[in-house]
LUMVO-935244 format. One record per residue (C-alpha): residue in three letters; x, y, z. Coordinates in nm, 3 decimals, decimal comma. Layout:
<rs>
gutor xx yy zz
ala X Y Z
...
</rs>
This chain:
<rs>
gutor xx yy zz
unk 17,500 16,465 6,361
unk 17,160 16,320 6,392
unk 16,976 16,515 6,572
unk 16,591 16,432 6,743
unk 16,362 16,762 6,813
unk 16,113 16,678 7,067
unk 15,803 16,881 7,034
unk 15,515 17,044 6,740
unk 15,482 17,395 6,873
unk 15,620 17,699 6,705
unk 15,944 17,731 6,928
unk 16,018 17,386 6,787
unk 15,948 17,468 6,452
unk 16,195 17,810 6,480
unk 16,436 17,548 6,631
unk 16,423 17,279 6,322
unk 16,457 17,594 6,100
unk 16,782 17,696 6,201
unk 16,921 17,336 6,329
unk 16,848 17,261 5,909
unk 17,120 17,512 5,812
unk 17,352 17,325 6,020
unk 17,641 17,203 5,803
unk 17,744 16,943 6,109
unk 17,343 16,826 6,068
unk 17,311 16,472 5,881
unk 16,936 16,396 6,004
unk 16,670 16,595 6,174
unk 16,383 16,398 6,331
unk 16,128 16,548 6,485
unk 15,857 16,428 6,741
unk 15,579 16,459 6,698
unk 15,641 16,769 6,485
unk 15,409 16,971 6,308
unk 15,312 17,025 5,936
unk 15,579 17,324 5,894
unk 15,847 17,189 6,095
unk 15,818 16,863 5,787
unk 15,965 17,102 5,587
unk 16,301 17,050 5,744
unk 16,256 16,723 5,961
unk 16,111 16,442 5,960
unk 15,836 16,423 6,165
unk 15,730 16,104 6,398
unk 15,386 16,091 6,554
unk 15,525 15,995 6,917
unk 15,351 16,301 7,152
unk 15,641 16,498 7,305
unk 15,522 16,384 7,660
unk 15,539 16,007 7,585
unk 15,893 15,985 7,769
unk 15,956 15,608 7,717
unk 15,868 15,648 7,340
unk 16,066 15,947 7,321
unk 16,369 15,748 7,479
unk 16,271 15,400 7,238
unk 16,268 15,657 6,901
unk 16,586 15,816 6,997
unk 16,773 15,484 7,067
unk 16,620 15,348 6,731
unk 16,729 15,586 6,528
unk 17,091 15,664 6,707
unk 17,037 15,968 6,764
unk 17,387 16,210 6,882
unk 17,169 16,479 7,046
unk 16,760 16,537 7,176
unk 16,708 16,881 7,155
unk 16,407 16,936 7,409
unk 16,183 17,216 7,349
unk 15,831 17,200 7,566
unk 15,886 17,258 7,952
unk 15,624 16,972 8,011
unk 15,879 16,657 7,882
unk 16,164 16,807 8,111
unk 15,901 16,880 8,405
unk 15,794 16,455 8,332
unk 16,201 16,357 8,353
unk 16,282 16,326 7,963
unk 16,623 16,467 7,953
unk 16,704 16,225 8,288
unk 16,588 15,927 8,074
unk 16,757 16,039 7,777
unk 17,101 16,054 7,945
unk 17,048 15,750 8,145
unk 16,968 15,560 7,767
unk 17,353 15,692 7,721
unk 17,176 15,983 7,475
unk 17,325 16,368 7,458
unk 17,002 16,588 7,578
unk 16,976 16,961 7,568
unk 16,743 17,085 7,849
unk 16,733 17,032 8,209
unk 16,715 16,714 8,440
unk 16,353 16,703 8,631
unk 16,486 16,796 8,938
unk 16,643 17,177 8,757
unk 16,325 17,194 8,575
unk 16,148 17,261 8,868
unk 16,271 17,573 8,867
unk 15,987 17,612 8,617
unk 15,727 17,353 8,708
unk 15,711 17,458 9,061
unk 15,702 17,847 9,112
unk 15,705 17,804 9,498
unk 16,030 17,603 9,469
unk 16,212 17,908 9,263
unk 16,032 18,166 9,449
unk 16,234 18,007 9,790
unk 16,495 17,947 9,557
unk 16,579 18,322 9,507
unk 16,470 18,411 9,872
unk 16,746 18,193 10,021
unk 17,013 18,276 9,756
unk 16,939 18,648 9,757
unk 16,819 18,711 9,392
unk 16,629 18,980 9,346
unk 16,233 18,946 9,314
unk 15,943 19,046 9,414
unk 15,767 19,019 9,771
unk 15,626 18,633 9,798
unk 15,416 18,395 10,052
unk 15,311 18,075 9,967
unk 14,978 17,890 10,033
unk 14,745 17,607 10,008
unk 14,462 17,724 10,226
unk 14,222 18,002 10,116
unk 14,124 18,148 10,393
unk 14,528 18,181 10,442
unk 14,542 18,350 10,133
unk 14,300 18,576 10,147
unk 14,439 18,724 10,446
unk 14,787 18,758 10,322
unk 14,587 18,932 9,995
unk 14,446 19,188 10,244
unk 14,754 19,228 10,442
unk 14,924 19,308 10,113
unk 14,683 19,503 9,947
unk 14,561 19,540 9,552
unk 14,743 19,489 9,317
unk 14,884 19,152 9,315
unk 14,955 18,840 9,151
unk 14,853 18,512 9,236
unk 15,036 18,253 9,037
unk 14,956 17,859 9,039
unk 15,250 17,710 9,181
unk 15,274 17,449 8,866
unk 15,254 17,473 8,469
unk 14,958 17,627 8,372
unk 15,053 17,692 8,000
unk 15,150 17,996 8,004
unk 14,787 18,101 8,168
unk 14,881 18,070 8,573
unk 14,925 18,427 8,650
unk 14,665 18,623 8,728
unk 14,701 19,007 8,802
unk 14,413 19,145 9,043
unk 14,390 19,525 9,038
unk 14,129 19,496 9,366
unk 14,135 19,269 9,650
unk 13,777 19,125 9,539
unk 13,970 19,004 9,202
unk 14,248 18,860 9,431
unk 14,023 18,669 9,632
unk 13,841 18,528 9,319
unk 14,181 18,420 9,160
unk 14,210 18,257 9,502
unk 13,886 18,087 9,463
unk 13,959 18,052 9,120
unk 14,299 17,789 9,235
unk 14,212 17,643 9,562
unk 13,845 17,630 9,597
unk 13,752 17,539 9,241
unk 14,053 17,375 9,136
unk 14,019 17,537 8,793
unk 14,378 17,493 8,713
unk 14,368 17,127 8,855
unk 14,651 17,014 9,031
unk 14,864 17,264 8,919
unk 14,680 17,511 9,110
unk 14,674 17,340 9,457
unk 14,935 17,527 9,607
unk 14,952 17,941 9,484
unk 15,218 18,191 9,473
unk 15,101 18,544 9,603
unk 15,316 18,839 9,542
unk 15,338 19,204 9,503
unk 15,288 19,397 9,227
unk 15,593 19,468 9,032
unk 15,569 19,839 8,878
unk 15,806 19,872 8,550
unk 15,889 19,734 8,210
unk 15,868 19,358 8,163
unk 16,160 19,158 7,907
unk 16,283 18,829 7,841
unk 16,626 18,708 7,885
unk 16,812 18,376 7,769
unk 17,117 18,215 7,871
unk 17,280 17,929 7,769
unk 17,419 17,726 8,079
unk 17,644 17,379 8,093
unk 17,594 17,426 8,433
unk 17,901 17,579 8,543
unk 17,941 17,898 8,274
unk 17,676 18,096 8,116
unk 17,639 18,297 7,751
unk 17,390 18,553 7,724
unk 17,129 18,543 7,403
unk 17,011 18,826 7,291
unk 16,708 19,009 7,439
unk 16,311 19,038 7,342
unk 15,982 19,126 7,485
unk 15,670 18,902 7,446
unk 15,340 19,073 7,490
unk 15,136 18,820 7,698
unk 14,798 18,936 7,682
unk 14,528 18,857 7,374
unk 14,394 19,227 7,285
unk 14,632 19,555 7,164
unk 14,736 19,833 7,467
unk 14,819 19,463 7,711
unk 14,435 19,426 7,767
unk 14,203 19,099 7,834
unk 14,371 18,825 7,978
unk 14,704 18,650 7,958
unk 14,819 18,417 7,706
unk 15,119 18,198 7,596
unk 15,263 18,485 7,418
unk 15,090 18,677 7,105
unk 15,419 18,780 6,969
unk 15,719 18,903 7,051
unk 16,057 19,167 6,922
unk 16,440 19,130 6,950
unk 16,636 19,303 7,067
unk 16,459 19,496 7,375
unk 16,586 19,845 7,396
unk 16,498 19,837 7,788
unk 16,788 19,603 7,862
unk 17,049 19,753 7,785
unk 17,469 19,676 7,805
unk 17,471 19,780 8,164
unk 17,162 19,580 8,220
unk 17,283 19,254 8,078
unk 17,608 19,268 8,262
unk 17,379 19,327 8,612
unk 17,085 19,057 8,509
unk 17,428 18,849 8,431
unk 17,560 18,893 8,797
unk 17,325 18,958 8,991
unk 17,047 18,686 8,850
unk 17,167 18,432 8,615
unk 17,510 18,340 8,749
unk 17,367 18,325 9,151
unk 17,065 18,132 9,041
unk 17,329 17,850 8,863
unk 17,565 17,827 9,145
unk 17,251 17,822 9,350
unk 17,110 17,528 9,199
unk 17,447 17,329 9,124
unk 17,495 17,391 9,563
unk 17,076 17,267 9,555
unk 17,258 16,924 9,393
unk 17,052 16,967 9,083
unk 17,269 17,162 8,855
unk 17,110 17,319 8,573
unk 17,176 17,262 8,237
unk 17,012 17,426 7,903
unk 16,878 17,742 7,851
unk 16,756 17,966 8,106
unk 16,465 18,225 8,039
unk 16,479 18,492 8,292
unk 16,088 18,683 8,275
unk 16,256 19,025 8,406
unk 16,084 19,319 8,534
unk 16,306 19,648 8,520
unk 16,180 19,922 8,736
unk 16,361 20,190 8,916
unk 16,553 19,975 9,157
unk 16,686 19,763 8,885
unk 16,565 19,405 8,747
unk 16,392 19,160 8,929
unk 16,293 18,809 8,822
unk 15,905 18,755 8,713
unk 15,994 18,425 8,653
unk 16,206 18,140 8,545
unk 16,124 17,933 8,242
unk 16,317 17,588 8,177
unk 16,309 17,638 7,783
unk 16,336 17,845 7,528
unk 16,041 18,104 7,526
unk 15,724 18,095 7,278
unk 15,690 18,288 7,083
unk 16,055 18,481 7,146
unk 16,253 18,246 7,065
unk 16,089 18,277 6,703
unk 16,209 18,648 6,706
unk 16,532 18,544 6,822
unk 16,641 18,234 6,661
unk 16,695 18,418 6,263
unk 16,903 18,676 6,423
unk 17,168 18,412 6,576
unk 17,445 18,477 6,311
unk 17,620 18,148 6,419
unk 17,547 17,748 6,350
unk 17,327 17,676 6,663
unk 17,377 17,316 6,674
unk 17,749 17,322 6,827
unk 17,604 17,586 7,085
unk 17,330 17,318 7,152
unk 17,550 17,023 7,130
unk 17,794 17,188 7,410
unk 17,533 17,241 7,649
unk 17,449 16,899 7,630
unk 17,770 16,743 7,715
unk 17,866 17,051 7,957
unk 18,151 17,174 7,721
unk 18,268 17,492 7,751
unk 18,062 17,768 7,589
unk 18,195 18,040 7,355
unk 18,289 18,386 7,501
unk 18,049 18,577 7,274
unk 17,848 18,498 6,967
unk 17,773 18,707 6,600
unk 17,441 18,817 6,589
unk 17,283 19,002 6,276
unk 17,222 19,355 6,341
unk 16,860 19,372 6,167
unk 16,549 19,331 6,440
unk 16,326 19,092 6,424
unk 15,901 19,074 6,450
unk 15,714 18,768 6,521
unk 15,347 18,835 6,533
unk 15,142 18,530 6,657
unk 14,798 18,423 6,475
unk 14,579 18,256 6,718
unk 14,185 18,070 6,674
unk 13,896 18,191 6,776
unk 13,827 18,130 7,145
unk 14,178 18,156 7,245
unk 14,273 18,175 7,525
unk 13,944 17,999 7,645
unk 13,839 17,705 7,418
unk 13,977 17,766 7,088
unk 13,786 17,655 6,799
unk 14,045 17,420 6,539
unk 13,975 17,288 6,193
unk 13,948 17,588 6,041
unk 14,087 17,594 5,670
unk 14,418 17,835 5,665
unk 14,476 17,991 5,317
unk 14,780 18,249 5,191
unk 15,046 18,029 5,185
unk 15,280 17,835 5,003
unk 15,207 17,441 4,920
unk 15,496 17,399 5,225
unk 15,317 17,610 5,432
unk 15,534 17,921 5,415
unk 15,544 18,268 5,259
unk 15,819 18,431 5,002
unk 15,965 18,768 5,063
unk 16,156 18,698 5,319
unk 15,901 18,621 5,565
unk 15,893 18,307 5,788
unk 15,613 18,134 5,904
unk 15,667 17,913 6,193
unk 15,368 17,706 6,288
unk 15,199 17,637 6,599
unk 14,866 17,488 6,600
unk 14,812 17,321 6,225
unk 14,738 17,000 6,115
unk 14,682 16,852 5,765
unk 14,346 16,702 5,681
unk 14,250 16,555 5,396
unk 14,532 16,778 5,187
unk 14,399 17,094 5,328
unk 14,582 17,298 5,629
unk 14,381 17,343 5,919
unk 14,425 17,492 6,272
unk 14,488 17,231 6,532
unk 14,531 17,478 6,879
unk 14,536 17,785 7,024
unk 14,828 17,972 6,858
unk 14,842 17,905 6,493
unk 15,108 18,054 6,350
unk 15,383 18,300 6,451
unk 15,471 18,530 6,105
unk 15,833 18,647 6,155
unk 16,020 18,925 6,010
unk 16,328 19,137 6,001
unk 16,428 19,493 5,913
unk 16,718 19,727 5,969
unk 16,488 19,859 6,258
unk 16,201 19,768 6,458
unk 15,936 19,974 6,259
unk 16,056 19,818 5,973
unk 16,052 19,446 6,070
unk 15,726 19,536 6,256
unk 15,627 19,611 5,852
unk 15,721 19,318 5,680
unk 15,584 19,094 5,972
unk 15,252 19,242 5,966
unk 15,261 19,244 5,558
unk 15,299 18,859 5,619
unk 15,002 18,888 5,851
unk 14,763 18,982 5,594
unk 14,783 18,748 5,384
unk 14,714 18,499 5,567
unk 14,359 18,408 5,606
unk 14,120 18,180 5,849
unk 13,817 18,207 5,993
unk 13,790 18,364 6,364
unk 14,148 18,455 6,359
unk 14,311 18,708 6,586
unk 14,648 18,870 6,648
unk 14,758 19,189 6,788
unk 14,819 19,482 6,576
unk 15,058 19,643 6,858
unk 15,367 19,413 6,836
unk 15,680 19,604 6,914
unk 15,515 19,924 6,915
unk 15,675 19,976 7,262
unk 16,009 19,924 7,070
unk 15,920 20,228 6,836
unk 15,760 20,453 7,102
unk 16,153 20,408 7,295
unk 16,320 20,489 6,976
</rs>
């Protein structure tokens, strides 16, 4: 198969990693790609948002399948133009991705379909808002309604840091349009985890488990990022929870949006928060999450590109799937500044001419760039160092091992990464 990957981040590059090992893969193209993801693809300087070049490079090249991995192309109508070009996509059409790119449309989503979540209103006027804040009473979350990178969720312990997040979206427009309507809910006490499903749209296969760790600084201080790293499996969601996050979440929500006439297709990511009355949905993501799906990906004990392939044409899915028993680490390396500004050009040493690290440890990269023959950060979140071990402590181990020897200036991670996992065991 020829196969295009659309996107440069680090999910993309844990993606080309394990589409490579494919036996059914004859060419791997990716767009635009990123200097680790080279290693396995070719990579094509078309920006994963251009969706007309995106749709001209796969019809050059005959591609069988696009695998889509940013939520932004599918939010802009890629996988929609793909098809319609007579081109095999895997992610959703615009109209399902909105169950991403618009959290007021999956918030009323689950309130008419009765999946469980947490107490909502939605507004566009301040003054509105801040009376619903006060009505509801610190803490809350107010959430931009569209994609804010990962950065749209902001959890006020007082009412005076609710009505500045208020401010914050509607008054000062500092998430632009993406902010011009808010989501404001309660506060959801419990354990948060991520879970992935693979959907043709009619049946769904449950992926293994992680839990990312969202904020920049150790013990989930300062504020929220795209992810600083993540572990696989979660011990919090257990058999019993699957089968009820399975029936009670995952399966609704697809019959819900196939009835909606926009029936989703891809992979699901359910942001879960399991308290005492059971899981309730955080969130829905459109996509494969960042950086879990780096934790997740290596312990898939199957060829991924069939699963992939399946979704796309809305075959049927296998019952179950092998997954290696060893748990996995990804800690994420991120540039000074981030999640503000964050500073890039900074010279990256420790690693192999290709970018990687032996010993068993993979690097998947996220923000680099080659200049003039040196590697450089290029973004926020540089790399994401992965590692597995016959138990959480010991893949937390060999990740961080990776860590440190890796080197450039200003760089920051969290030295907590699955610690939660340990402190359970």
């Amino acid at each position: 198969m020829r196969v295009l990957l659309v996107g440069g981040g680090g999910r993309e590059h844990a993606l080309a990693w394990k589409i490579a090992q494919s036996p059914r893969l004859t060419r791997l193209i990716a767009a635009p790609g990123n200097p680790g993801i080279a290693r396995h693809a070719e990579c094509v300087a078309v920006k994963d948002v251009a969706v007309e070049e995106q749709v001209a490079l796969a019809r050059r090249e005959r591609v069988d399948l696009a695998v889509v991995g940013p939520e932004m192309p599918l939010a802009l109508g890629l996988a929609d133009r793909l098809q319609e070009a007579g081109i095999a996509a895997f992610g959703p059409t615009q109209a399902a991705a909105r169950i991403e790119s618009s959290k007021a449309f999956a918030k009323d989503l689950m309130a008419r379909y009765g999946v469980p979540t947490a107490l909502f209103r939605i507004f566009e006027d301040a003054a509105a808002a801040r009376r619903f804040c006060r009505e509801l009473g610190a803490p809350l979350v107010v959430k931009t309604d569209g994609l804010a990178a990962g950065k749209g969720a902001i959890v006020c312990r007082t009412l005076d840091e609710a009505e500045r997040a208020v401010d914050l979206c509607l008054e000062e427009g500092a998430f632009g349009a993406a902010g011009r309507t808010v989501v404001i809910e309660e506060f959801m006490e419990g354990e948060e985890a991520s879970f992935f499903a693979l959907t043709n749209g009619a049946d769904a296969l449950p992926l293994e488990t992680a839990q990312d760790h969202k904020t920049i600084f150790d013990g989930d201080l300062g504020p929220n990022t795209g992810g600083m790293g993540a572990y696989s499996p979660a011990p919090i969601v257990d058999a019993e929870t699957t089968r009820r996050v399975m029936d009670e979440i995952v399966r609704p929500t697809i019959a819900a949006m196939a009835k909606e006439g926009s029936p989703y297709a891809g992979v699901l990511y359910v942001g879960l928060m399991i308290g005492r009355g059971g899981p309730r949905v955080v969130e829905f993501n459109c996509r494969f999450g960042d950086p879990e799906c780096q934790a997740i990906v290596p312990r898939l004990a199957e060829d991924i590109l069939p699963l992939l392939d399946a979704v796309a044409h809305g075959r049927p899915l296998p019952a179950s799937l092998r997954w290696h028993a060893e748990a996995s680490v990804c800690v994420a390396m991120a540039s000074q500044g981030y999640p503000g500004t964050a500073r890039t050009g900074d010279e990256i040493t420790g690693l192999d001419a290709e970018g990687g690290l032996a010993g068993g440890v993979n690097v998947f990269h996220a923000g680099t760039a080659r200049r003039d023959g040196r590697l450089v950060t290029s973004g926020g979140r540089v790399l994401g160092v992965q590692a597995s071990g016959a138990d959480v402590r010991a893949a937390i181990a060999r990740a961080y091992a990776g860590v440190e020897r890796i080197q450039f200036d200003g760089m920051q991670f969290r030295r907590d990464i699955g610690r939660k996992a340990v402190d359970r065991a």
